[in-house]
Residue frames relative to the residue before (quaternion, step in Angstrom):
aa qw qx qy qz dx dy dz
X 1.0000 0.0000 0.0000 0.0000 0.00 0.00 0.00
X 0.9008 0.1245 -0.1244 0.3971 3.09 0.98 -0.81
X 0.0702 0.9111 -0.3170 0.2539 3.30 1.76 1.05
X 0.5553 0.6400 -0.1995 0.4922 3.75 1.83 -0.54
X 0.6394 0.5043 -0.0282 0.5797 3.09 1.15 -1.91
X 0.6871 0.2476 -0.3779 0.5690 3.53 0.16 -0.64
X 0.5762 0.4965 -0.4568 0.4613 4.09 -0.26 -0.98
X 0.6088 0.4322 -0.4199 0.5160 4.09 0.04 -1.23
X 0.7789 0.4022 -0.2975 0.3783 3.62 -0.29 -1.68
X 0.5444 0.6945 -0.3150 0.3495 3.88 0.79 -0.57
X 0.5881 0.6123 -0.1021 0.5185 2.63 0.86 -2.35
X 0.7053 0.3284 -0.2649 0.5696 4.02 -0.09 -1.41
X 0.7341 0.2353 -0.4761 0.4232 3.82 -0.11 -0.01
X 0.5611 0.5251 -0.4533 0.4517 3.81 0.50 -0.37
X 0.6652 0.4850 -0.3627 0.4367 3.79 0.60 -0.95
X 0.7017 0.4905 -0.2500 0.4522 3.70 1.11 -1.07
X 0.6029 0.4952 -0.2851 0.5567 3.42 1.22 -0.56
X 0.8438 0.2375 0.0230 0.4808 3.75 0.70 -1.02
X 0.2493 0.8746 -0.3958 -0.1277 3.51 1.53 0.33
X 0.8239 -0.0177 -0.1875 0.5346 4.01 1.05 0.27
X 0.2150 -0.8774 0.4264 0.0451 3.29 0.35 1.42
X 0.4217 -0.7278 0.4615 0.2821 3.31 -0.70 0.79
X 0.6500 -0.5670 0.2928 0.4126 4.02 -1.17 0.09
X 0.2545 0.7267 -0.3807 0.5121 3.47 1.49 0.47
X 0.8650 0.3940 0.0150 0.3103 2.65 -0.36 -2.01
X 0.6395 0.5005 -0.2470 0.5287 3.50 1.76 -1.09
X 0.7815 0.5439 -0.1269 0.2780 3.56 1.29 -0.33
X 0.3325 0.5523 -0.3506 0.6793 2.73 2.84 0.11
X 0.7032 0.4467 -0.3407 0.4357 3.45 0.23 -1.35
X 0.5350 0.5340 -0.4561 0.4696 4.03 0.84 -0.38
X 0.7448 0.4617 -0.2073 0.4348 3.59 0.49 -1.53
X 0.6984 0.4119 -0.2873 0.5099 3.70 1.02 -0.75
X 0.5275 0.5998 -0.3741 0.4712 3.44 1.45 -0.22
X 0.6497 0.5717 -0.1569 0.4758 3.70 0.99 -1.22
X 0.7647 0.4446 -0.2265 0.4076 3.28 0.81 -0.90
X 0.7277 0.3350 -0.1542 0.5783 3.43 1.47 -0.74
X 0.2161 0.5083 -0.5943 0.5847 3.02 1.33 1.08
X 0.7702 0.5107 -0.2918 0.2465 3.17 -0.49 -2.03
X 0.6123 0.6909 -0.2309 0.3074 3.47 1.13 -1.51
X 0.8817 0.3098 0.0346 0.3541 2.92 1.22 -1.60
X 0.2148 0.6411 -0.3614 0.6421 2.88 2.58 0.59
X 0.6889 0.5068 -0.4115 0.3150 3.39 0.53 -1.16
X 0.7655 0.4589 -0.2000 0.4043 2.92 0.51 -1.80
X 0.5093 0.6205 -0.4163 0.4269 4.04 1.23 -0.33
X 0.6548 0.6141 -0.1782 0.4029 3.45 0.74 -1.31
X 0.7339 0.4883 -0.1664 0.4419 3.20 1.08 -1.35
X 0.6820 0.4871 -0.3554 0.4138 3.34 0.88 -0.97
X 0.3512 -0.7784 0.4818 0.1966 3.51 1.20 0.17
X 0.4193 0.7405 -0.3956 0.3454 3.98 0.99 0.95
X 0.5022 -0.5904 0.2277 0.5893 3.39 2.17 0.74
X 0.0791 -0.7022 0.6971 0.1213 3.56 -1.67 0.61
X 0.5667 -0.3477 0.5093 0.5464 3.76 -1.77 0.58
X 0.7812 -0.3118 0.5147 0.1661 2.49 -2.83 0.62
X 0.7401 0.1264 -0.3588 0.5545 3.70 0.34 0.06
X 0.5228 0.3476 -0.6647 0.4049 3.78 -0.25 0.66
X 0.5564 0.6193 -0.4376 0.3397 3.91 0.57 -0.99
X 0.7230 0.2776 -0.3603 0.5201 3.71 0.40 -1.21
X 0.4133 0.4613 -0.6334 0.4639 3.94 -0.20 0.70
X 0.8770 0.4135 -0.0882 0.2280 3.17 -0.01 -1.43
X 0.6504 0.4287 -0.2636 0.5689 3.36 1.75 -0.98
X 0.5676 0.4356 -0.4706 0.5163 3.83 1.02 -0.08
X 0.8461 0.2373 -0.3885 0.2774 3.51 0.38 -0.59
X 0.3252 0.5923 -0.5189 0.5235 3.57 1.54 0.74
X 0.8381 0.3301 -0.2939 0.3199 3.77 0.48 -0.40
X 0.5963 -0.5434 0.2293 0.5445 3.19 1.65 0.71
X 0.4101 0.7194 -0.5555 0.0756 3.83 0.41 -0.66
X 0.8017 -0.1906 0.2256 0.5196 3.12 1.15 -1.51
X 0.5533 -0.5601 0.2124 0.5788 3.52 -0.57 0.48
X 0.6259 -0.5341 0.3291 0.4633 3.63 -1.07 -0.27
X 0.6265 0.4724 -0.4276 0.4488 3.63 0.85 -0.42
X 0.7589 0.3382 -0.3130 0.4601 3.83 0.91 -0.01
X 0.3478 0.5637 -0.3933 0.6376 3.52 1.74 0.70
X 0.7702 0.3122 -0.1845 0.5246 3.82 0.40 -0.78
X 0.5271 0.5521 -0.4622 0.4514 3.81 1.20 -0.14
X 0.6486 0.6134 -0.1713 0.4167 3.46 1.03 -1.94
X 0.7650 0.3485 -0.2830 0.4617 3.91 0.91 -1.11
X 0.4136 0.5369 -0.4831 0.5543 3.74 1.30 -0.73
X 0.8705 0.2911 -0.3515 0.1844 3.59 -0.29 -1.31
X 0.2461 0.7077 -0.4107 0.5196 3.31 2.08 -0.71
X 0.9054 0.2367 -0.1131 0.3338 3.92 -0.79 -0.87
X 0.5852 0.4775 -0.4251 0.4988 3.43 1.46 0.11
X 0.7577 0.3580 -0.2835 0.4663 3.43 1.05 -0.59
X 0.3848 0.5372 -0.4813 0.5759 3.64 1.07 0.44
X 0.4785 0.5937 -0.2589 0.5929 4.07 1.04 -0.63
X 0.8219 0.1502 -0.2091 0.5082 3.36 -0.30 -1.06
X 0.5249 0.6240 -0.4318 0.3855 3.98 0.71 -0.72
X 0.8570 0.1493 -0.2943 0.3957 3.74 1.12 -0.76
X 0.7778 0.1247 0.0735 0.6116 3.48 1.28 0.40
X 0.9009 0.3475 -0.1783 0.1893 3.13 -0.16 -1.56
X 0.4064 -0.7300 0.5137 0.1953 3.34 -0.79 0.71
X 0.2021 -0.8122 0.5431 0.0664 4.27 -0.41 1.13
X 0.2516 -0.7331 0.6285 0.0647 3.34 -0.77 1.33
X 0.6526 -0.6165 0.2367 0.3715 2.94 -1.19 1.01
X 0.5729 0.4999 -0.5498 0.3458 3.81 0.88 0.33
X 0.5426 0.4988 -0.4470 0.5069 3.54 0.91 0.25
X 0.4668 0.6207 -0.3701 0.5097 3.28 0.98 -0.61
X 0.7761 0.2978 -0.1982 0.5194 3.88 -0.45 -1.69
X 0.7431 0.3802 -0.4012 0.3771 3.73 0.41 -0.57
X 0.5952 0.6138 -0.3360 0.3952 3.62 1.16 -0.45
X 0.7751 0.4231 -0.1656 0.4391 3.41 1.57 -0.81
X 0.7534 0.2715 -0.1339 0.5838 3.02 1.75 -0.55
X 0.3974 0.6493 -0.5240 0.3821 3.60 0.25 0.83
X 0.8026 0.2213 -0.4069 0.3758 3.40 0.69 -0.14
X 0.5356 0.5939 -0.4369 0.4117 3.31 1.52 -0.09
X 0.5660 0.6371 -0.3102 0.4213 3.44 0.83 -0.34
X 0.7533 0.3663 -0.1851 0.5139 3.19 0.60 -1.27
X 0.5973 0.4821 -0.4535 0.4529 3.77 0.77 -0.37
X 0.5436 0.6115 -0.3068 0.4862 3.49 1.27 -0.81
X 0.8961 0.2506 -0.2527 0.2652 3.50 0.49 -0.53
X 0.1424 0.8169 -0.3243 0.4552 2.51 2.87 -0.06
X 0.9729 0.0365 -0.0397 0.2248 3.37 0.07 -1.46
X 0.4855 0.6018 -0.3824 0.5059 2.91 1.92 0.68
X 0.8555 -0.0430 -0.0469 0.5138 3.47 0.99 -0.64
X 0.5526 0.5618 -0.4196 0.4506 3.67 0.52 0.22
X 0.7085 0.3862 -0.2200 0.5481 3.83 0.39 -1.09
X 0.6331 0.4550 -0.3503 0.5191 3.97 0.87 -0.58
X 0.4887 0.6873 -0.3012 0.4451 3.66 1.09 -1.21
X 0.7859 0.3854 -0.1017 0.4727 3.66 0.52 -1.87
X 0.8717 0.2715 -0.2699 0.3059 3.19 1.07 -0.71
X 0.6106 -0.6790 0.0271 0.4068 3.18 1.72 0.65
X 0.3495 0.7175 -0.3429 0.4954 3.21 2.05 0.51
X 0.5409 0.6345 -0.4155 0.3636 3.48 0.32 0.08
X 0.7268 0.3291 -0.1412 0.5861 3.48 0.82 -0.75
X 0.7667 0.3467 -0.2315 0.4882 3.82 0.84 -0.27
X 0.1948 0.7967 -0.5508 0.1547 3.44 0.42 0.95
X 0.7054 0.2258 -0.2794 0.6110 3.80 -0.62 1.48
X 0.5639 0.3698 -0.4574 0.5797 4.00 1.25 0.00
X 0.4794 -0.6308 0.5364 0.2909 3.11 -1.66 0.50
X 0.2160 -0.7070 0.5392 0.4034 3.89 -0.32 0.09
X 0.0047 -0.8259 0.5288 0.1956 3.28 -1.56 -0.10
């Protein structure tokens, strides 16, 4: 709902913080941008509280064996970039890094912190659960 309003208000502190970044500087903030995406895909996915129609086909192929999920989420990213370029659009390389890395990432954080997170093992390393 409020996904406009927050981005705008962001945006004005990044400009004030960064008012004419160089191509360096635009290319951490890309990579830290990507990653805390990924993070927070993860942790969406996990809580298992339903996702839009394009996270699902990642997930419902790799729930049906096709493939793991980080090569289910490589295939739909790439599936919709070239459906993108088929009607026009030209993909800068942040479509690019986010097409190639979004599902490795997120499986990464799938199983380093999000699935431990949910299943209470994350905080109790050396305790036995029961």
């Amino acid at each position: 709902l409020f996904i406009g309003m927050i981005t705008e208000g962001f945006m004005k502190i990044m400009a004030g913080i960064f008012p004419n970044p160089q191509l360096q500087e635009r290319f951490v903030l890309l990579l830290l941008a990507v990653v805390m995406m990924c993070f927070s895909a993860s942790l969406y996915f996990t809580a298992d509280l339903g996702v839009s129609a394009y996270d699902a086909w990642a997930l419902v192929l790799a729930e049906h064996k096709v493939a793991s999920f980080r090569v289910c989420r490589i295939g739909t990213d790439l599936i919709c970039v070239l459906a993108g370029v088929l009607m026009g659009a030209f993909p800068g390389i942040g479509t690019v890094i986010t097409a190639f890395g979004m599902g490795p990432l997120i499986d990464f954080f799938n199983k380093k912190f999000s699935i431990p997170l949910l299943e209470g093992k994350l905080f109790r390393k050396g305790q036995k659960n029961e």
